[in-house]
C-alpha positions, 0 to 999 in steps of 0.5 A: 500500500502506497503511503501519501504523507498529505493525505490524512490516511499518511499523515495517520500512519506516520504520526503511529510510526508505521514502519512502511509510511516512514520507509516511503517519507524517506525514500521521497525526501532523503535526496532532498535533505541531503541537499538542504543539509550539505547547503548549510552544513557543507559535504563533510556532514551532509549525510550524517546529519541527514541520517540523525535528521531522520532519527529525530524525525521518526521520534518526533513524528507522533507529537506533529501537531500539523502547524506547518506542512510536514515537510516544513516541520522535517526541514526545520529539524534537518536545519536545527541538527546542521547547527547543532553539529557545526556550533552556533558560534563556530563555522555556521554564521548566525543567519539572524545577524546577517543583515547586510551593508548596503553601503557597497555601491558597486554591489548595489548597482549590480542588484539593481541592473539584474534583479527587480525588487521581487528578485526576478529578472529585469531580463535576461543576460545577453552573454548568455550563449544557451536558450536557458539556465535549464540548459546551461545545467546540462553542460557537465563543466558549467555544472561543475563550475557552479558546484565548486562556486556554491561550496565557497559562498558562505553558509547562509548564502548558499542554504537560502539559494539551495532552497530558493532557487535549486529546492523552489521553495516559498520565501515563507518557508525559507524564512520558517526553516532559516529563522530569518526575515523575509528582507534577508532572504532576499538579500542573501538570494540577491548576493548568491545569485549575483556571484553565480551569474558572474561566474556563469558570465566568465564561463560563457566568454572564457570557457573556464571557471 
């Protein structure tokens, strides 16, 4: 029997820790998780936290009182055992401090020749070689590119473009699972996705990194 955690016949099994709706919540998100959990915590401890991220979970899963969608409530405990590993006060930067100065005129500039205030395109950047960003992914070294480049933004840049724009989550979910304010995100997306677009830029005129 197939188990659909949206449903309240899923949401039922799982919250009595059903052996067979856990095994499918697992096998649905658990690529997912790692993913979120590398953004935050980086590649060194994305499984393991992922893997005591869902021991958590199946522990907690009878006391879900449904306040938030589930997979926001999965989240939010992956996030919390990323911190827990590296340390509030260590290598993860708190992201409720990370307002950012706005005083860097160049940095501002380029925002606003790239972006609109909702974070989507004025319009496309015309160095762009390939019809789209989908297919521009496709190309194994750009692909290889980006990665390398997403491993050294800092820890709250890259969790919020990993949600954002790699997970395609709301900025109201971003903002639940993060702890932060709606106006951070999107300065946070902004900076992650300006050093993308340069890295991208270079790519398509260089052919390199």
């Amino acid at each position: 029997m197939l188990h659909d955690e949206n449903t309240t016949e899923g949401l039922g099994a799982l919250r009595r820790q059903d052996q067979a709706a856990f095994a499918a919540l697992v096998k649905k998100y658990h690529q997912r998780m790692v993913i979120i959990a590398r953004a935050i915590a980086g590649d060194v401890w994305a499984e393991e936290v992922t893997q005591e991220a869902w021991v958590s979970i199946y522990r907690a899963l009878p006391n879900f009182e449904g306040r938030s969608t589930l997979q926001t409530w999965m989240f939010t405990i992956l996030k919390n055992e990323a911190k827990t590993r590296l340390g509030k006060e260590s290598r993860f930067v708190s992201m409720d401090m990370a307002a950012v100065d706005s005083s860097n005129e160049d940095f501002v500039n380029a925002l606003n020749e790239r972006f609109r205030e909702d974070g989507h395109w004025k319009e496309a950047p015309t160095s762009w070689h390939i019809e789209s960003p989908a297919a521009l992914l496709e190309e194994k070294q750009l692909l290889e590119c980006i990665h390398h480049t997403l491993t050294l933004l800092s820890a709250d840049q890259r969790a919020v473009f990993t949600l954002r724009d790699l997970q395609q989550l709301d900025l109201d979910e971003i903002c639940n699972i993060l702890d932060i304010s709606t106006s951070n995100v999107r300065v946070l997306l902004h900076r992650a996705r300006l050093t993308l677009m340069r890295v991208i830029d270079r790519y398509q005129e260089t052919g390199t990194c």
